[in-house]
MIKOL-253414 format. One record per residue: residue in one letter; x, y, z of N, C-alpha, C, O in turn. Coordinates in pm, whole numbers, plus 50000, padded with zeros to 5 digits. Layout:
% MIKOL-253414
AXYZXYZXYZXYZ ...
% end
This chain:
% MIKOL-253414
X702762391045843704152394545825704992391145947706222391845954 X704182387446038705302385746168706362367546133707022361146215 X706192365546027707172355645998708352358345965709382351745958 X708032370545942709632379545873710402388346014711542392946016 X709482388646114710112400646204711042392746296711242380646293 X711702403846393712442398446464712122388246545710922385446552 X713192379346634712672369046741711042372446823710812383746866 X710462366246830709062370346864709072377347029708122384347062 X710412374347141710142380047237710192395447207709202402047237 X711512402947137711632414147119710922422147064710812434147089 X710362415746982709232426446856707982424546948707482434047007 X707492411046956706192413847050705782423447217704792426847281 X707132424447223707452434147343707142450547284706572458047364 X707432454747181707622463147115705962467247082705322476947124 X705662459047017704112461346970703472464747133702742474647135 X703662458047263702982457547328703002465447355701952471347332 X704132474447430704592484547482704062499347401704102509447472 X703642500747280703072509647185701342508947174700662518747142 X700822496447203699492496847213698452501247321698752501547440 X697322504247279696432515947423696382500047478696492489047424 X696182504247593695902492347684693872487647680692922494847712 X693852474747634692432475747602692382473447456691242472347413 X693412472247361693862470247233694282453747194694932445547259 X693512452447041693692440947014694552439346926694892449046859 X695172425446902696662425546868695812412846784695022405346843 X696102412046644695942399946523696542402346424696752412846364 X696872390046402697782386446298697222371046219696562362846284 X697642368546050697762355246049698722345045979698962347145860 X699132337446021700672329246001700192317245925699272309845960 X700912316245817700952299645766702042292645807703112293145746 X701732282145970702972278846011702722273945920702802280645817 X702252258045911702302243445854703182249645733704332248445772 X703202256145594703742262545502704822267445527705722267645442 X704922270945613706392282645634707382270245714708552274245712 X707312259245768707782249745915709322252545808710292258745851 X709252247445684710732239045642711172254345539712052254245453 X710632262045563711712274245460712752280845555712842279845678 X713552287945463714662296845495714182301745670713232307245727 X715422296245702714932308545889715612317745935715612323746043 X716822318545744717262331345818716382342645785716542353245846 X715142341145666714202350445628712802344945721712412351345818 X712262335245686710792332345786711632327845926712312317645928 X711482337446053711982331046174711272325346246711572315646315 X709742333246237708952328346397708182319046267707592323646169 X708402305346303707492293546218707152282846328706602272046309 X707532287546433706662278846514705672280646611705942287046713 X704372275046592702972279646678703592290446790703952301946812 X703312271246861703842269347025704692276647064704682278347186 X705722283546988706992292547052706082310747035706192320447110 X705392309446928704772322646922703892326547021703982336547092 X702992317547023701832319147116702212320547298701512325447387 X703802312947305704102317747448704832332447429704272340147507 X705582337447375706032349347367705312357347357705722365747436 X704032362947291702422368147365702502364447451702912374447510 X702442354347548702272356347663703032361347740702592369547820 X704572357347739705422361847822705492379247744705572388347826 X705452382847609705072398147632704362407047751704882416347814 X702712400447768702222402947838700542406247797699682412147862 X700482399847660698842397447599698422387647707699142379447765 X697552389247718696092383947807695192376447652695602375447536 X693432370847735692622364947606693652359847448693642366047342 X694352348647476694932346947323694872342147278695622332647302 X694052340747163692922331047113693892329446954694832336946926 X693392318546870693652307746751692842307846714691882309646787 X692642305846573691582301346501691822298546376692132308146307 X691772285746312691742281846221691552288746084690492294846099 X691942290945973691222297545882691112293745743691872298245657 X690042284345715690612275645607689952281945442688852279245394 X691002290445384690742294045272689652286945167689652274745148 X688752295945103687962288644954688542281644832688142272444760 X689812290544835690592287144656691932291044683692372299744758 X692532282444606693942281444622694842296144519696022299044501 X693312302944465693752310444356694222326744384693252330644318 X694682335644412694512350644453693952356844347694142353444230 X693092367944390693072377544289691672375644222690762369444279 X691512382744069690842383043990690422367743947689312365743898 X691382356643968691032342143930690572336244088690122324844083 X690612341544206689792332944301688492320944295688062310944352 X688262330144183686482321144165686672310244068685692303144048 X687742307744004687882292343928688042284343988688142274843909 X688172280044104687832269444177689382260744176689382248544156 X690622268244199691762265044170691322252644295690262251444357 X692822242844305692742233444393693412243844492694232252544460 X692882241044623693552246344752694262238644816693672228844859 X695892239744851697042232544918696542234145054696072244945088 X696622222645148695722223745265697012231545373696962235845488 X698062230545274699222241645419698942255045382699722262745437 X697822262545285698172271345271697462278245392698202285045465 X696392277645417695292279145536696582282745621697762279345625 X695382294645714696102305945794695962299345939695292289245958 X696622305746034695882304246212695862321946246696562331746223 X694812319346303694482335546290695342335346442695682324246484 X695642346146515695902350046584695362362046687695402373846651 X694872358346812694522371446839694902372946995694762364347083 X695282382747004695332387847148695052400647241694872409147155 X694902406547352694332417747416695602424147481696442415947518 X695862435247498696472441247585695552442847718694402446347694 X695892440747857695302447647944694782452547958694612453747837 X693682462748020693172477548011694232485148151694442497248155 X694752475748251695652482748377696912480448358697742484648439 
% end
């Protein structure tokens, strides 16, 4: 859901500032999918701008990871073997708060 939230410095400041220190922070984004929609509704659609605002928040360890879905299908029909759109695939997101 963080495609919908505010500019990523303010909200990720927010989360940080509320988490125990020693706390992990994940999320997962379909940029590639989201790059060309509405930005006055999807704002944060870009990696590279997300992944520094974690940093400049103040996450430490902030790791990516690929996540490439089975079926293009949700639900009760997952297992028909729908075709999978290769933008739909996630980037996982993860990051640490401090422990000091």
């Amino acid at each position: 859901c963080v495609s919908f939230c505010p500019p990523p410095p303010a909200s990720l400041k927010e989360i940080y500032r509320v988490m125990t220190p020693g706390g992990r922070f994940s999320t997962g984004v379909k940029f590639e999918q989201i790059k060309d929609f509405d930005p006055g509704i999807f704002r944060n659609t870009n990696k590279a701008t997300f992944l520094k605002a974690l940093e400049d928040a103040g996450f430490v360890d902030i790791k990516t990871q690929e996540v490439r879905l089975s079926t293009g299908c949700p639900g009760k029909h997952g297992r028909s073997g729908c075709r999978v759109d290769p933008r739909s695939h996630y980037t996982g997101i993860f990051a640490t708060k401090p422990k000091r």
